[in-house]
C-alpha positions in Angstrom: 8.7 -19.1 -12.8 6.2 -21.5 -11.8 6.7 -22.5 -8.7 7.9 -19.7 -6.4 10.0 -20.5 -3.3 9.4 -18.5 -0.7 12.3 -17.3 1.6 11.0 -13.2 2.9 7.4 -11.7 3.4 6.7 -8.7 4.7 3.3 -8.5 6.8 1.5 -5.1 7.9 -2.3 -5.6 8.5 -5.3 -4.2 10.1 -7.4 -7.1 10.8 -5.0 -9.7 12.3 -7.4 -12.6 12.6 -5.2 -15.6 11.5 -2.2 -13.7 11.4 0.3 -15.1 14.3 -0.9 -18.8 12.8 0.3 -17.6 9.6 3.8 -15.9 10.5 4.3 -18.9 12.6 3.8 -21.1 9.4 6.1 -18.9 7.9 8.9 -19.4 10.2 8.4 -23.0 10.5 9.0 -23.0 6.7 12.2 -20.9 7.5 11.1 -18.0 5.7 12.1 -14.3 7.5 9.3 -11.9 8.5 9.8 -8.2 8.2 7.0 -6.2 9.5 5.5 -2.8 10.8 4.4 -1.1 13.8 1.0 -2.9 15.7 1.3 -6.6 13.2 5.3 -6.5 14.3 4.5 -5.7 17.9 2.0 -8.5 18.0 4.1 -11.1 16.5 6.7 -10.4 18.9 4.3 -10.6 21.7 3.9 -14.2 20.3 7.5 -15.3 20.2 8.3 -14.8 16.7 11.5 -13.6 15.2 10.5 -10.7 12.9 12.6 -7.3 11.2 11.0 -4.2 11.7 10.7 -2.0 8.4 13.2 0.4 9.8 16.0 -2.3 10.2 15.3 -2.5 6.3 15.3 0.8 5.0 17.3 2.3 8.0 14.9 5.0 7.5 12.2 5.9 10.7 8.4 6.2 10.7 7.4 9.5 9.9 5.1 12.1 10.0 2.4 10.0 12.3 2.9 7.1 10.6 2.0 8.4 7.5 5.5 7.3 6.0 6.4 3.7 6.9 7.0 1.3 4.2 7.2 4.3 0.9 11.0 3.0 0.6 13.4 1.8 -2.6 14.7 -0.8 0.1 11.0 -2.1 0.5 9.7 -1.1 -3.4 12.7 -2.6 -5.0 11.8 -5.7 -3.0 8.6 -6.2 -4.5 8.9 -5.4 -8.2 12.3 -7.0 -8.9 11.5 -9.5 -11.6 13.1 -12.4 -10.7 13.2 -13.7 -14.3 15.4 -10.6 -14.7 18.9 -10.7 -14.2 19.5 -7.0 -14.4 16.5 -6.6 -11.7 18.4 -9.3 -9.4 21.8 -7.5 -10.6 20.4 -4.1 -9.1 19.2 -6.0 -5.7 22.4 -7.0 -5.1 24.4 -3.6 -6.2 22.4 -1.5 -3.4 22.6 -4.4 -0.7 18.8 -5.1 -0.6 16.8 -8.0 -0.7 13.4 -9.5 -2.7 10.5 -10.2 -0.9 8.5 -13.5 -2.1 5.5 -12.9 0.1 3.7 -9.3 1.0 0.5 -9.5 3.1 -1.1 -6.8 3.6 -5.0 -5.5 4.4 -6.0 -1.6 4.7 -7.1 0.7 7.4 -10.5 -0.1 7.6 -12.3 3.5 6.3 -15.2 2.1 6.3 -15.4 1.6 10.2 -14.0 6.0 9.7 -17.1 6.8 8.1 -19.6 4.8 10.1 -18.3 6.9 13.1 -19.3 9.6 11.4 -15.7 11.2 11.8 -15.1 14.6 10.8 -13.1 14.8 7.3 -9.7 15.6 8.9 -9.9 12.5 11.3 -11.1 10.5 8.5 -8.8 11.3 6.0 -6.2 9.9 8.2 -7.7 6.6 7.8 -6.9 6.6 4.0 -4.2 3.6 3.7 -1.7 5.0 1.6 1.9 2.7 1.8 -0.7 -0.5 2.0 -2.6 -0.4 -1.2 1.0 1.1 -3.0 2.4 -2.4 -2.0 -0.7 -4.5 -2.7 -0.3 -3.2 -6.1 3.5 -3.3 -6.5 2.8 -7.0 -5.6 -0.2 -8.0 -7.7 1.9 -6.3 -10.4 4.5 -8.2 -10.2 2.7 -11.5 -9.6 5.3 -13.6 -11.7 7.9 -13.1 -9.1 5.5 -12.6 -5.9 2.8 -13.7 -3.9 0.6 -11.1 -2.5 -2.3 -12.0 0.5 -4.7 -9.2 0.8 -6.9 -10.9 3.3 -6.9 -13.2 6.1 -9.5 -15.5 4.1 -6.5 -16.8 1.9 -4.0 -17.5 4.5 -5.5 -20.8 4.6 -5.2 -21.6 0.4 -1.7 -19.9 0.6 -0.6 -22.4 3.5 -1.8 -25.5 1.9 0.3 -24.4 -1.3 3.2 -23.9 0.3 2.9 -27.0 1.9 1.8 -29.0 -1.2 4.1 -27.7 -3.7 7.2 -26.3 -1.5 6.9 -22.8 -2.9 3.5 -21.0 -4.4 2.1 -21.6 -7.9 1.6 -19.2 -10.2 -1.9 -19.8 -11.2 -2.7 -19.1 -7.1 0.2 -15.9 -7.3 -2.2 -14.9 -10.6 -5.7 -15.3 -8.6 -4.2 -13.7 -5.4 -3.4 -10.8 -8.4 -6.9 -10.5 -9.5 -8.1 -10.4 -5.8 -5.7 -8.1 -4.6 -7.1 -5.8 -7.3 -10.5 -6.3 -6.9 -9.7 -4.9 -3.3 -7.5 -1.9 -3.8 -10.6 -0.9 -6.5 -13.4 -1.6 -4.1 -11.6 0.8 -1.5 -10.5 3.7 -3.8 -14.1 3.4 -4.9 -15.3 3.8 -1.3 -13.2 6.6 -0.4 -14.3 8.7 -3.7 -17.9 7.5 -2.7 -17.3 9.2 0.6 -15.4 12.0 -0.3 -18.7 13.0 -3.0 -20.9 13.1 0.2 -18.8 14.6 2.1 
């Protein structure tokens, strides 16, 4: 599809500059927000109707945190090619959902290994469930549109305003970028793990 309406997102983010300004875009537009822990407590604080992951899966966080959004009812969700008819076929057998939007950033490890943290503390700034969506998104770029940093909200609102849904040529660049990012930070982490 070319033009990709956008009616779900899912947001969990580290940096939240630009975020609330964003989600409230997003409601405006009357898409549904489904989020995690701190980004779902924030956009509450602000007034905004937003899901929490475990409404969606019907499944808690666990283990610290460590498992939040690892979950067929938020996997599916992303890689369902919406081109597909069996894909959208399977959605609806199981009761779940597609998302049209994921925006997510990573724990910032960097910030973990300026502090100098031991390897156990730092370990546990190793994003796991974010870069697994980021790339279940930019995968599926035909049928999604993932926003791994703040910096695009901007481009991403002016195309949903312009064109009434997202274009695949910005879905394909937000693909490209969203790669470029889940490298640079698997690179950083083996970096850092080697001097360790």
């Amino acid at each position: 599809m070319d033009i990709l309406p956008v009616r779900r997102a899912i947001l969990s983010v580290t940096d939240k500059s630009g975020l609330v300004d964003l989600a409230r875009f997003l409601v405006d537009q009357g898409v549904e927000l489904v989020s995690t822990g701190g980004t779902r407590r924030l956009l509450v604080t602000e007034g905004l109707p937003v899901r929490s992951v475990r409404e969606v899966t019907g499944f808690p966080e666990i283990l610290g945190g460590r498992v939040k959004t690892l979950h067929p009812a938020v996997h599916a969700g992303i890689l369902a090619d919406k081109d597909d008819p069996s894909h959208l076929a399977v959605l609806k057998d199981l009761g779940l959902a597609p998302f049209d939007v994921v925006c997510v950033n990573l724990y910032n490890f960097a910030q973990a290994v300026e502090q100098s943290l031991d390897d156990r503390r730092a370990i546990e700034q190793i994003d796991i469930g974010g870069p697994t969506m980021l790339r279940a998104a930019a995968k599926n770029f035909h049928s999604v549109c993932v926003l791994p940093s703040p910096r695009v909200y901007a481009d991403f609102m002016a195309e949903l305003a312009t064109h009434g849904g997202v274009s695949l040529a910005f879905r394909r660049r937000m693909c490209v970028e969203t790669f470029a990012a889940t490298a640079a930070y698997d690179a950083m982490i083996a970096e850092y793990l080697q001097r360790a």
